[in-house]
C-alpha positions as CSV (number, residue, x, y, z in Angstrom):
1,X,103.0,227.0,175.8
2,X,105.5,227.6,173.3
3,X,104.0,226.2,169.6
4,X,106.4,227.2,166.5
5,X,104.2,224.9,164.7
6,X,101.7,227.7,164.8
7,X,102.9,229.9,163.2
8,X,101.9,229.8,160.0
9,X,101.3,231.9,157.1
10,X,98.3,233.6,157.6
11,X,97.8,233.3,161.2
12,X,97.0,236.4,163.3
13,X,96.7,237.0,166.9
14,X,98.1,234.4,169.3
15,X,97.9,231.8,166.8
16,X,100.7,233.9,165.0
17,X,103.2,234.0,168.2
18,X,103.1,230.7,168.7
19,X,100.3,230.6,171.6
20,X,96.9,229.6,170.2
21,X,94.8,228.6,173.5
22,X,91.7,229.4,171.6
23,X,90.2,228.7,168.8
24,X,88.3,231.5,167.9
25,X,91.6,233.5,167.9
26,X,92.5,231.8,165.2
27,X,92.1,231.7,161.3
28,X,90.1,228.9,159.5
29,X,93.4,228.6,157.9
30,X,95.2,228.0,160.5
31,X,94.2,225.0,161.7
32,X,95.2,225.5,165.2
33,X,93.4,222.6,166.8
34,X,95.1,220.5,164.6
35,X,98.4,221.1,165.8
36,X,100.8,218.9,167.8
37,X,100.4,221.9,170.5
38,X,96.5,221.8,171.0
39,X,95.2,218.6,170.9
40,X,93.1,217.6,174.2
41,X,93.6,221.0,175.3
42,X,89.9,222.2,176.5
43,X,89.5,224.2,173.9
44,X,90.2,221.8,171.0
45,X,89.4,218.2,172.4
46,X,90.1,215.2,169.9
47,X,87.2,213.4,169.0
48,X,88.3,210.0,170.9
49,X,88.7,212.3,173.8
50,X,85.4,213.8,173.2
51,X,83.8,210.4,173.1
52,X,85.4,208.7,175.7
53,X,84.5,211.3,178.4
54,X,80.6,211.6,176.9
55,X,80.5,207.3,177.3
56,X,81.6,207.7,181.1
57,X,79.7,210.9,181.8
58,X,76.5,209.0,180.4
59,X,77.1,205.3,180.7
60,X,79.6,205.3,183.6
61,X,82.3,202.5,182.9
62,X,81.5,200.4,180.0
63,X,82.8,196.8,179.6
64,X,83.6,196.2,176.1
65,X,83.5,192.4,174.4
66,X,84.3,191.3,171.6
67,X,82.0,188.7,170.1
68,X,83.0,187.0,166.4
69,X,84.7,190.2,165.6
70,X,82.7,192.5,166.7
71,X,82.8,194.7,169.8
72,X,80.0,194.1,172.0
73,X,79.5,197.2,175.3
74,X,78.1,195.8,178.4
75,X,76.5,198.6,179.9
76,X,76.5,199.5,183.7
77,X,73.7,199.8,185.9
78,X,71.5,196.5,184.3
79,X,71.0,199.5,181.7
80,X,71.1,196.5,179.2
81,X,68.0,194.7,180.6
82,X,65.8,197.5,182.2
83,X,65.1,198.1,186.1
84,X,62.9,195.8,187.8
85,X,59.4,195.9,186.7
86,X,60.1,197.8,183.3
87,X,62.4,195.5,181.4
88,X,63.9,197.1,178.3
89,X,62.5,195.8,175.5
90,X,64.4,193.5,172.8
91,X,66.7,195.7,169.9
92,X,64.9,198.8,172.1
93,X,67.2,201.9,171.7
94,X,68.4,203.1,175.3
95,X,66.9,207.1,174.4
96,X,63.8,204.9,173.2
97,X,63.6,202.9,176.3
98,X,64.1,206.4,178.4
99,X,61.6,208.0,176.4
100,X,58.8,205.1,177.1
101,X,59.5,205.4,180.9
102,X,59.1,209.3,180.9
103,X,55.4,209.1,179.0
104,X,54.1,205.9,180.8
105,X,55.6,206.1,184.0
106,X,57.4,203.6,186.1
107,X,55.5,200.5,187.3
108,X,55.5,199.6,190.6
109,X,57.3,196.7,192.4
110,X,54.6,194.2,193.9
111,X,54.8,195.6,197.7
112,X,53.6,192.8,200.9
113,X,50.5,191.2,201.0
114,X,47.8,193.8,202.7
115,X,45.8,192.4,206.0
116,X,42.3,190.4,205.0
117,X,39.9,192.7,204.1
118,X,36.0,192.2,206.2
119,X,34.0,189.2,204.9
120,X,31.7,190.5,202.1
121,X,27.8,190.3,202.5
122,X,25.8,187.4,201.8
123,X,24.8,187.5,198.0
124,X,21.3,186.5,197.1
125,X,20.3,182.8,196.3
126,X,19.6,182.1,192.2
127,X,16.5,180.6,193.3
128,X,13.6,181.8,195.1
129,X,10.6,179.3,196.6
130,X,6.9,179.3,196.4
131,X,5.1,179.8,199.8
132,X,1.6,178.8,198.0
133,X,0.2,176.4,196.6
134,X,-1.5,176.7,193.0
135,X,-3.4,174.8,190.2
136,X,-0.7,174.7,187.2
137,X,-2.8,175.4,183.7
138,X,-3.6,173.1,181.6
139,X,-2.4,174.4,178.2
140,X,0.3,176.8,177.0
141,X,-0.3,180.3,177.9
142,X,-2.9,179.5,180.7
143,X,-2.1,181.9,183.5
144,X,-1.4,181.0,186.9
145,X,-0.6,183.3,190.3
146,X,1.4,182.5,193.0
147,X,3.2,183.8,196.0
148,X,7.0,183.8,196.9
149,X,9.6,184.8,199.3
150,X,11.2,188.1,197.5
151,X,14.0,188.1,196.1
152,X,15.8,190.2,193.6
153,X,15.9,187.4,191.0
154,X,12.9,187.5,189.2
155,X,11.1,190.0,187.2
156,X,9.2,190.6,184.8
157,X,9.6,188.9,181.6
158,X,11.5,186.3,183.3
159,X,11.6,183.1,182.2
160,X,11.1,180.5,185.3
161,X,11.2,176.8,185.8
162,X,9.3,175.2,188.7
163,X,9.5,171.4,189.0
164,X,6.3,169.4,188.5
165,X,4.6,172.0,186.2
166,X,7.3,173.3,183.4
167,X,8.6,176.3,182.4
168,X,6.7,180.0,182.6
169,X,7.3,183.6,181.6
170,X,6.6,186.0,184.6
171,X,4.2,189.2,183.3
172,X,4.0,190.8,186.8
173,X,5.5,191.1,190.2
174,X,2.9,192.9,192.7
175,X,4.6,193.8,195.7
176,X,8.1,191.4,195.9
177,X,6.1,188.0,196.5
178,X,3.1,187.7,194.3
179,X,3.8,186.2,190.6
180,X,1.6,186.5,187.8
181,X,3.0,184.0,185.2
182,X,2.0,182.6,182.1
183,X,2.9,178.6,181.2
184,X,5.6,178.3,178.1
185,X,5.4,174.5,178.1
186,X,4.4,171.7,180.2
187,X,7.0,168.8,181.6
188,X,5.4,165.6,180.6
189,X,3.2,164.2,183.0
190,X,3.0,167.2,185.2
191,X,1.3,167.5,188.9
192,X,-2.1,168.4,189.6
193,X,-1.1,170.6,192.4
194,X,2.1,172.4,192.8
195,X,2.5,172.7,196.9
196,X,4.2,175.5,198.7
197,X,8.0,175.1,199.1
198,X,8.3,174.1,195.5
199,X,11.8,175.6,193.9
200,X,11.1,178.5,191.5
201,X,14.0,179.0,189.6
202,X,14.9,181.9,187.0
203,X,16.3,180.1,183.6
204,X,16.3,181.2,179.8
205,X,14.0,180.8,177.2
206,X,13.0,177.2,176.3
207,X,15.0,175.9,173.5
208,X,13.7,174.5,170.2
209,X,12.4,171.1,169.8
210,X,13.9,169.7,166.5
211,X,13.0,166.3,165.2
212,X,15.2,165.3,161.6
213,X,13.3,163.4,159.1
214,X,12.9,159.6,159.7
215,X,15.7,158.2,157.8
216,X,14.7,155.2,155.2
217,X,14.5,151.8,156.3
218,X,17.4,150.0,155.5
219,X,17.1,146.7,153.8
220,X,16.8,143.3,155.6
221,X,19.9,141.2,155.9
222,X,19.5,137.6,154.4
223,X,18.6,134.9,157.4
224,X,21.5,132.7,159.1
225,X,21.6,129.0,158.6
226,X,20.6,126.9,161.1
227,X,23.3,125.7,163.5
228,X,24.1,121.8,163.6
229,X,22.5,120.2,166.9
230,X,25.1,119.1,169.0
231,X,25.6,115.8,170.0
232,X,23.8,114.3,173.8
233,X,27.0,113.9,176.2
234,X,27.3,110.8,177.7
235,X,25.4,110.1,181.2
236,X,27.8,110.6,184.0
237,X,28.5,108.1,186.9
238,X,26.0,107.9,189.4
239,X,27.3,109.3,192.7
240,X,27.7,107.3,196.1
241,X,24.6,106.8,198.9
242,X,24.6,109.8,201.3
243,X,24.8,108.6,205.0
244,X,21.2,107.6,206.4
245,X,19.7,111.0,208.5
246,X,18.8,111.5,211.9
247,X,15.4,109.7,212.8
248,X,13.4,113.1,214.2
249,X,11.8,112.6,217.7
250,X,8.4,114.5,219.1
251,X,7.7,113.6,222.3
252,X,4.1,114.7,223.3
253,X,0.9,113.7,225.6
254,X,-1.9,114.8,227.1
255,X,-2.7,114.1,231.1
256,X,-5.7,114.5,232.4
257,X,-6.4,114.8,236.2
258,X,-8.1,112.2,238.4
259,X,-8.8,111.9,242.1
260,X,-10.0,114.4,244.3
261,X,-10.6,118.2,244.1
262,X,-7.1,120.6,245.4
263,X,-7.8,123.3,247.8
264,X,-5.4,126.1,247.0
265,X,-3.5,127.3,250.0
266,X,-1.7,130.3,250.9
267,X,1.6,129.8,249.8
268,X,2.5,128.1,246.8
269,X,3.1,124.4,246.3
270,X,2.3,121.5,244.1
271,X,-1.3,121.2,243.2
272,X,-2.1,117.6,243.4
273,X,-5.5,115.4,243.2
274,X,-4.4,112.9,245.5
275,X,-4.7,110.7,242.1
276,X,-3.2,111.4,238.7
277,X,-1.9,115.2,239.0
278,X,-0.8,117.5,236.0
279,X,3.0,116.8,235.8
280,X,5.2,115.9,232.7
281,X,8.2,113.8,232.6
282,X,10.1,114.6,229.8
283,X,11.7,112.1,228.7
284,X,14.6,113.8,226.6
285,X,16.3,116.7,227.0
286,X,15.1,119.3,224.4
287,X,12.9,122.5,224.3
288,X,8.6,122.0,225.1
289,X,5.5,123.9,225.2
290,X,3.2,122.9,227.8
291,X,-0.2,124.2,228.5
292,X,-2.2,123.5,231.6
293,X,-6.0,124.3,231.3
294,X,-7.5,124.6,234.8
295,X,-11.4,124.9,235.8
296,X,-11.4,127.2,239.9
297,X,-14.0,127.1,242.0
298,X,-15.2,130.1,244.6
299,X,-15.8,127.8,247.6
300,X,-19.1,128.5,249.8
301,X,-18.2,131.1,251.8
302,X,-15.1,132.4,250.4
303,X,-13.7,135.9,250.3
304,X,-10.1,135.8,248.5
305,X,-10.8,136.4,244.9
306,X,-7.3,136.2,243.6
307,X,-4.7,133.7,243.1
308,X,-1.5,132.5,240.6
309,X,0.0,129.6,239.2
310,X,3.8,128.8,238.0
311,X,5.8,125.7,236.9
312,X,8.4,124.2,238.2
313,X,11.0,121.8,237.7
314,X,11.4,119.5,240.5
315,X,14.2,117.4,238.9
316,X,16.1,120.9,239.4
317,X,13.9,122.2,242.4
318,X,13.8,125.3,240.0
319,X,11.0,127.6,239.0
320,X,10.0,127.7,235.1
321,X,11.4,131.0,234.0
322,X,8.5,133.4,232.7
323,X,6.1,130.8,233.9
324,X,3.6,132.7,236.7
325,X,-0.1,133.5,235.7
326,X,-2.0,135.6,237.9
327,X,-6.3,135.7,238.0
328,X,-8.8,137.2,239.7
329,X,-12.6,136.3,240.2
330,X,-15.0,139.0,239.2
331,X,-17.9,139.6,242.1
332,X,-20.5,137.0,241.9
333,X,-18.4,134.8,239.8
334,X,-18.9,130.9,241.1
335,X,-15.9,129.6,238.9
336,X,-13.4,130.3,236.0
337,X,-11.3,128.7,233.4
338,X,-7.8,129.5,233.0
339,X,-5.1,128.2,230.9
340,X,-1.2,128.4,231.9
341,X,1.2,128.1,229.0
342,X,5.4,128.5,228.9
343,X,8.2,127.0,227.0
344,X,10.5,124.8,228.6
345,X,13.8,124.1,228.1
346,X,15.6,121.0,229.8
347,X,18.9,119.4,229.7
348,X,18.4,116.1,231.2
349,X,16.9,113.4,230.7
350,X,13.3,112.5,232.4
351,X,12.9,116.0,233.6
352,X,9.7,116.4,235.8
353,X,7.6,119.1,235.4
354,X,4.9,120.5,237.9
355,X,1.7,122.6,238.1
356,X,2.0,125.2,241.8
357,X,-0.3,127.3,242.9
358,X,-1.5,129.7,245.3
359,X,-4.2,132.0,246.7
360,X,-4.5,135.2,248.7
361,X,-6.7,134.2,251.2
362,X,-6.1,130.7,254.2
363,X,-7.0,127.2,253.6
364,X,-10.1,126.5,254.3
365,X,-13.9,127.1,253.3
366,X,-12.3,130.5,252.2
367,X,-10.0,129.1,249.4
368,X,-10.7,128.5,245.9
369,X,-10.8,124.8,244.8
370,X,-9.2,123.6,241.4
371,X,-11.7,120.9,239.7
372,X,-10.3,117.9,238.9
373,X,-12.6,117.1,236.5
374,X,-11.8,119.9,233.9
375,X,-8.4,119.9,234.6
376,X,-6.1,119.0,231.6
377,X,-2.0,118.9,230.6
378,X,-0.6,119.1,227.0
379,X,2.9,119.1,226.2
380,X,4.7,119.2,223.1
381,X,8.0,118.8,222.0
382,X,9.1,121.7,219.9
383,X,12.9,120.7,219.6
């Protein structure tokens, strides 16, 4: 490289013929790297050189903005804002930044959620319950002993609350389930008896009662006047006569038998006195209670000991629903009274109503005989 420029006076060695390649050949008077010849030669780099190629060898390529006069560098690499999970801080030098990563260390990017982990044990319950029953004491620091299921939440010096009684402090615990406590304060009106499977739960100390003074009576307020009586409003109108009402009806009677004596037979049918028999005509339709009171006779002779009545409606050539009665003569037993009751219900008019009966045994000197005399109907209409 030919360099007249060079050479100056003063120079020696190459920087005197013209060919100064380095700077350490050269005099301080020389100036050889400030010469036309040697600038951005890689021994005497300009400054803006120098710069430029330490930006892209650190930064990489830098965008630069300018910003209300004044040039802005938008640096490569999010180098501005920080890598994920270790932001750069705000005004934070970039050496300063570097610096706080090297002596804390990077953090961690949040990774996939992990599998479930096992289902934990059961924790123990804050309570615990009394399997015994005990006398609570009367007064405040009676002593009173009781047993437990264990359990890790009391101890000694605990303070415990168990309903009915009030609140105690526990001075020993012999073996896991045996409590020797001492009573703190009642609740009012507590129980005699505190039975087993009463709650015994761990609490703190009892607070403080505080009562404030009574505060002074204030002063009474003067007494209201007495409000004007009103005047009496006028009598209204007297309203119009309700339609007349129904005219009730109760259709009853009593019948009593006449004629002769009826010889029960072996299947059923109308017992009849061969004179005035117990059967009702009903003269409306409506709902009745009858009752039939009946006086049987064991006939000389007779073996069959059992028989039944029902009622029937011969208007409908129905039987009485719920109406059969069944009886039985006790050994050596001449006669019995017996009553037959039922409700009836008809819907016609005039409805006849009759007493049939039967017995287990032939007609005959073996039957049983209903009395006539003693025999009785009573009907009553309920509705």
């Amino acid at each position: 490289m030919s360099c007249q420029s060079c050479n100056q006076t003063g120079c020696t060695g190459n920087c005197q013929n013209g060919t100064c390649t380095d700077a350490s050949s050269c005099s301080v008077q020389c100036t050889p790297c400030n010469t036309a010849c040697n600038q951005n030669s890689a021994a005497c780099e300009t400054l803006p050189s120098a710069l430029e190629n330490f930006i892209k060898s650190f930064f990489g390529v830098v965008q630069r903005t300018e910003v209300n006069g004044k040039v802005t560098w938008v640096l490569p690499c999010d180098l501005d804002t920080g890598i994920p999970g270790n932001p750069r801080g705000t005004d934070e030098g970039l050496a300063c930044y570097f610096k706080r990563l090297f002596e804390d260390g990077l953090v961690g990017l949040e990774g996939p959620q992990g599998e479930k982990g096992d289902t934990g044990d059961s924790g123990n319950n804050a309570y615990t319950v009394a399997t015994s029953a005990f006398n609570p004491p009367a007064n405040p620091g009676g002593s009173a002993q009781f047993s437990i299921i264990p359990s890790p939440v009391v101890s000694v010096g605990q303070t415990i609350f168990i309903p009915g009684s009030g609140w105690y402090v526990i001075t020993e615990v012999f073996q896991s389930s045996t409590i020797f406590a001492t009573l703190l304060e009642s609740i009012p009106s507590p129980l005699g008896v505190i039975p087993p499977g009463t709650l015994v739960l761990p609490t703190g100390p009892r607070g403080l009662s505080i009562t404030g003074p009574t505060g002074s009576t204030g002063a009474k307020g003067d007494t209201g006047a007495a409000g004007a009586t009103g005047a009496t409003g006028a009598m209204g109108a007297t309203g119009a006569t309700g339609p007349a009402g129904a005219t009730a009806t109760n259709s009853n009677a009593t019948i009593v038998g006449a004629g002769a004596d009826y010889d029960m037979t072996a299947a059923f049918a109308k017992v009849t006195f061969a004179g005035t028999d117990l059967e009702a005509t009903l003269a409306t339709a409506g709902t009745y209670f009858l009752t039939f009171s009946l006086t049987i006779l064991m006939n000389s002779g007779g073996t069959q000991r059992s028989w039944s009545f029902k009622l029937f409606n011969s208007t409908t050539a129905l039987d009485i629903p719920d109406s059969t009665a069944s009886f039985r003569f006790d050994d050596h037993v001449l006669f019995d009274n017996v009553a037959v009751r039922a409700i009836v219900t008809t819907t016609l008019p005039n409805t006849v109503i009759q007493l049939y009966g039967i017995t287990s045994g032939a007609t005959g000197a073996g039957t049983q005989t209903v009395n006539v005399t003693d025999s009785t109907l009573v009907y009553i209409q309920l509705a």
